[in-house]
N, C-alpha and C positions, 0 to 999 in steps of 0.2 A: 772654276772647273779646269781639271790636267787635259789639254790637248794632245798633250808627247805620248811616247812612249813607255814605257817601264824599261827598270833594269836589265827585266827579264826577255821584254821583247827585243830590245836595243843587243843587248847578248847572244837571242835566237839570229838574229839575220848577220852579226858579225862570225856566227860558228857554221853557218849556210856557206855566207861569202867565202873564209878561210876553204870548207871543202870544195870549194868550185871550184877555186885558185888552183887547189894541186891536185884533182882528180882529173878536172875535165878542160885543160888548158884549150888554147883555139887551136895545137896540133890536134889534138884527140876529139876537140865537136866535130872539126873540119873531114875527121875518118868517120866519122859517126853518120855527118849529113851525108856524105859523098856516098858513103853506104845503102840508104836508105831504110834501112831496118828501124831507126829512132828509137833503137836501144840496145842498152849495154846492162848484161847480168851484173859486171863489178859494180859500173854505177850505184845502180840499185842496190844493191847488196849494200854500199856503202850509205847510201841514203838512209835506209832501212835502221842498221846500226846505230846511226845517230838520232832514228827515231820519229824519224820525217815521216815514216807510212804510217803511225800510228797517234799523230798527233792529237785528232779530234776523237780516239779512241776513249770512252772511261780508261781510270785507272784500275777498274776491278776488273776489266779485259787485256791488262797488260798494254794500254795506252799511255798518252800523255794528259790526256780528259784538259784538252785545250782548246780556244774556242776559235770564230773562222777568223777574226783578225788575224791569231796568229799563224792559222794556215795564208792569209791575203802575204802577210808581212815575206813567208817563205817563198810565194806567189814569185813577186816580186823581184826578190833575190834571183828566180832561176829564169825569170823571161829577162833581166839584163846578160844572164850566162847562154840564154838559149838553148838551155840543160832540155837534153834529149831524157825522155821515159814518161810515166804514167802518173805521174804526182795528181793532174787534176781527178783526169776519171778514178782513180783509186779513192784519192781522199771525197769523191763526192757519194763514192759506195758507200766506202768506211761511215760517212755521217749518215746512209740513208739507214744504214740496218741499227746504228747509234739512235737514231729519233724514232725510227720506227716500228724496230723489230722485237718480235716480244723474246723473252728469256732466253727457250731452248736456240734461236735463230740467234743471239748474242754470243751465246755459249760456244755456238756450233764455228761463227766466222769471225767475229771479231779477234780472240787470240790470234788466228794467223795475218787477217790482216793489218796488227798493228805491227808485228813483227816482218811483213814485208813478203814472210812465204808464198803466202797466197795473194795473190795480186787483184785486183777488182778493177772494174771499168763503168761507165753507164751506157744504156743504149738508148734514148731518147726520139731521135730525130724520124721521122714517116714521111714519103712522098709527100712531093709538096711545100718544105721547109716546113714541118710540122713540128715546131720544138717544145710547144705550149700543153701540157696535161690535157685539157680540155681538148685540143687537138685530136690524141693518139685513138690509133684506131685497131691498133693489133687484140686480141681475144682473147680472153682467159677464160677455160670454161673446168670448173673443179681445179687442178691440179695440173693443168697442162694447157700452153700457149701456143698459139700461134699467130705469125705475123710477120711483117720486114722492116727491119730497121738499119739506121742508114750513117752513115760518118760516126760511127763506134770509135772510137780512140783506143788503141793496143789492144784489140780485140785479141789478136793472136796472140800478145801471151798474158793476157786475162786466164783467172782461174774462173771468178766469179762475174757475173751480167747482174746489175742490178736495173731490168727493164720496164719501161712507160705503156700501159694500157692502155685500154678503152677504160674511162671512169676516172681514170687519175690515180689508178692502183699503182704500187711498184711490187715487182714480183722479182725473184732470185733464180738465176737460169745459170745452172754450170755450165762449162762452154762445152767440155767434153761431152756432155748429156746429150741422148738422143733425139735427132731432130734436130742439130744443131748446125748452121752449115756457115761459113766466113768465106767472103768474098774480097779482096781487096779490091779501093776504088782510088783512083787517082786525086789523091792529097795536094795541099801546094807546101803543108810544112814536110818536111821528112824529118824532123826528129820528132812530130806527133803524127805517124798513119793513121790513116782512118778505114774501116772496113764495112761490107753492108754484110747484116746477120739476118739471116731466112729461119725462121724458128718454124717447125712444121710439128705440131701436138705435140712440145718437146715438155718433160716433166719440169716442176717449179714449185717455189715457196712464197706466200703471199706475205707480204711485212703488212702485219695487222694494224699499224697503223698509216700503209703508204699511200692512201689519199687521202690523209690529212698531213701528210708532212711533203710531199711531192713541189708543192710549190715552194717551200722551205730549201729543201735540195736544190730546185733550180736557180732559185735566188744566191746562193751559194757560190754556184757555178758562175753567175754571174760577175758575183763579186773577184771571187780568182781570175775570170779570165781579165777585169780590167788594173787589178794588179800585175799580172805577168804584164800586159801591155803599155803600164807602166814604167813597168822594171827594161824593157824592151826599148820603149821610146827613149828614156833616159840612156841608155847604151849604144845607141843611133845617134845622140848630140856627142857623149865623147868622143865616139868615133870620127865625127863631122868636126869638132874642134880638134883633134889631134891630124888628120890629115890636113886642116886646112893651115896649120903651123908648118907644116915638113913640104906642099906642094907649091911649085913654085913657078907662075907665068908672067912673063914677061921681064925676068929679074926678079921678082919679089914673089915672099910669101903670100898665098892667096888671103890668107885671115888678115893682110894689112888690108884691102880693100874693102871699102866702108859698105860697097853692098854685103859683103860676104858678111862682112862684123853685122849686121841688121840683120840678115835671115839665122846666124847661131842667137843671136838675141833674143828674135821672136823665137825660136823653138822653144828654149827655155823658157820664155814667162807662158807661153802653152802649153807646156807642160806639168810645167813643179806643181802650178794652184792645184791642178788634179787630186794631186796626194792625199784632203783632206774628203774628198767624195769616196776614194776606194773604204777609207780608215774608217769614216762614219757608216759609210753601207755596209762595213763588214762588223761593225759595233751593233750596228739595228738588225743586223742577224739572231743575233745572243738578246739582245734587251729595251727593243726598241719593236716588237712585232708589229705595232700599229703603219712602219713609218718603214718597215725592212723591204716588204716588196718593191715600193717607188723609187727608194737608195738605191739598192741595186741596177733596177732597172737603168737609173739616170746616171750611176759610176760607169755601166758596160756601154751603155750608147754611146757619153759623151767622152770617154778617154781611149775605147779602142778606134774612133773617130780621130782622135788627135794623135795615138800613136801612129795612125794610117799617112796623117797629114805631114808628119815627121819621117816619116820612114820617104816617100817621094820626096822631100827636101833633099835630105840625105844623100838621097839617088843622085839627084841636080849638082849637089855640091860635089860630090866625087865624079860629076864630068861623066864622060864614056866608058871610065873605069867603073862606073855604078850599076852599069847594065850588065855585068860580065860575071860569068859563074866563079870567076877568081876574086871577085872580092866580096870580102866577109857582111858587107851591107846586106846582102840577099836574103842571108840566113833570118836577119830581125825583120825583114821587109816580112817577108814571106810566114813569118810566127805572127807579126800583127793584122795580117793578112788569114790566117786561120782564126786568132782571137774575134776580130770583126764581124766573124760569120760563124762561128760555131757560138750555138742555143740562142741564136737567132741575130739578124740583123739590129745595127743603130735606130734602123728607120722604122723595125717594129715594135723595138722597145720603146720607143718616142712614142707611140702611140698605146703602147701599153700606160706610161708616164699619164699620156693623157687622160686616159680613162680612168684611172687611179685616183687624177686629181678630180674629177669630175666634169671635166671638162666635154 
């Protein structure tokens, strides 16, 4: 049995890496964070291009008809770059109206969002840290929703809502649409805002099949966000072994000292084994149904947990320069700090884990 990679995949995240290098250097995230808007039209446009918002699209809609590894694998790439825009809620649209939606509703949005035009987001989360289908409680009654939903990701330049019901339904809410109203809420990432949407009997498209693929999508989500926090945490140790080569107390570099040399140690064997939990849960996505929801589950608990556990080392080892809006640590602190808690906590996946295994 191949563990690795493919050609193809090993190629997709080195032609990610290449655009992240010379689009979105750390002068350009650094204007992006400081901004707070957590987006850039060229970006995306450039994303788009290369085909990134279309990935899990069929190819009969001008996608890539690519499955979630290979979205995990791009994951990845962009929570090491801490690449500001919409990649996850877009691409979790993209596959909901892919798994779910019948024809005309393929026809109608998949061209644009594989092509990047139209932008998609998901709206999930209800009072209460409600992330779970079975949870939601907002209304569909005929053709028109109403309800609140909460840490929306780029709500504001969403074209399309693809939102969580009462039943497990997922329903299609343009944003423009009437009854639509966006709130922003105080985020800790800024290059992913989050927004709470008041839906008031606003009109909507039911995905005939989105409460049977709802948990599908979420497990999804799941899988990406513990790739980006992956890709994150790994970016948190370079960063921790390049300053500890250049900082210098007492006369010497700090990385000669054998605490310092122990704690970049332990990050890394905490980290790397991960790699094989995000790969496999985003494999039992596509071909593995029996074993995809637990995967998931057990990749986003236990790695946006250790990119967490990584990112406070991090803090430690850059001293009092770690706590300071001037160094670049904050930016990954603060992404595995949104990964951790968006589509729910470690501690409720843990017990999702549990109940899965029958325990």
């Amino acid at each position: 049995m191949d563990f690795g990679l493919t050609e193809e995949q090993e190629m997709l995240q080195e032609t990610v890496c290449g655009f992240v290098n010379n689009e979105c250097p750390p002068t350009r995230l650094r204007e992006i964070f400081d901004s707070g808007t957590g987006y850039d039209a060229a970006l995306w446009g450039g994303m788009a291009e290369m085909g990134l918002a279309g990935l899990v699209v069929p190819g009969a809609y001008g996608g890539a008809g690519m499955e979630v590894l290979d979205l995990a694998l791009v994951a990845e790439v962009l929570g090491g770059a801490a690449l500001p825009g919409p990649f996850i809620g877009h691409s979790l649209a993209s596959l909901a109206i892919a798994l779910g939606g019948d024809e005309a509703q393929k026809q109608q949005w998949l061209p644009g969002l594989a092509e990047g035009s139209t932008v998609g987001t998901v709206a999930f989360c209800e009072q209460g840290s409600a992330w779970e289908p079975e949870a939601w409680r907002a209304t569909r009654r005929d053709d028109r929703v109403s309800g609140r939903k909460l840490y929306v990701p780029h709500a504001d330049v969403a074209d399309l809502l693809v939102v969580g019901v009462e039943g497990g339904e997922l329903l299609l809410v343009e944003r423009n649409g009437d009854g639509v109203e966006l709130l922003g809420m105080d985020g800790i990432d800024r290059t992913r805002p989050v927004f709470q949407v008041d839906l008031v009997d606003s009109p909507c498209q039911v995905l005939c099949d989105g409460a049977g693929i709802a948990g599908r999508v979420r497990d999804a989500g799941l899988v990406l966000l513990a790739a980006d926090s992956f890709g994150a945490a790994s970016k948190l140790i370079d960063l921790s072994v390049e300053y500890a080569g250049t900082r210098e107390q007492f006369g010497f570099k700090i990385g000669q000292f054998q605490a310092v040399k122990h704690q970049l140690a332990r990050l890394g064997t905490d980290i790397e084994p991960t790699r094989a939990l995000f790969w496999h849960a985003a494999y039992a996505a596509d071909h593995l149904p029996q074993e995809a929801a637990h995967s998931a589950a057990l990749a986003k608990s236990h790695i946006t947990d250790r990119a967490m556990s990584t990112a406070r080392m991090a803090v430690e080892l850059y001293g009092g320069l770690g706590f300071t809006w001037e160094c670049d640590v904050q930016m990954w602190f603060k992404r595995a700090m949104f990964n951790r808690a968006f589509l729910g906590t470690p501690e409720a996946h843990r017990e999702r884990c549990a109940a899965l295994a029958g325990w």
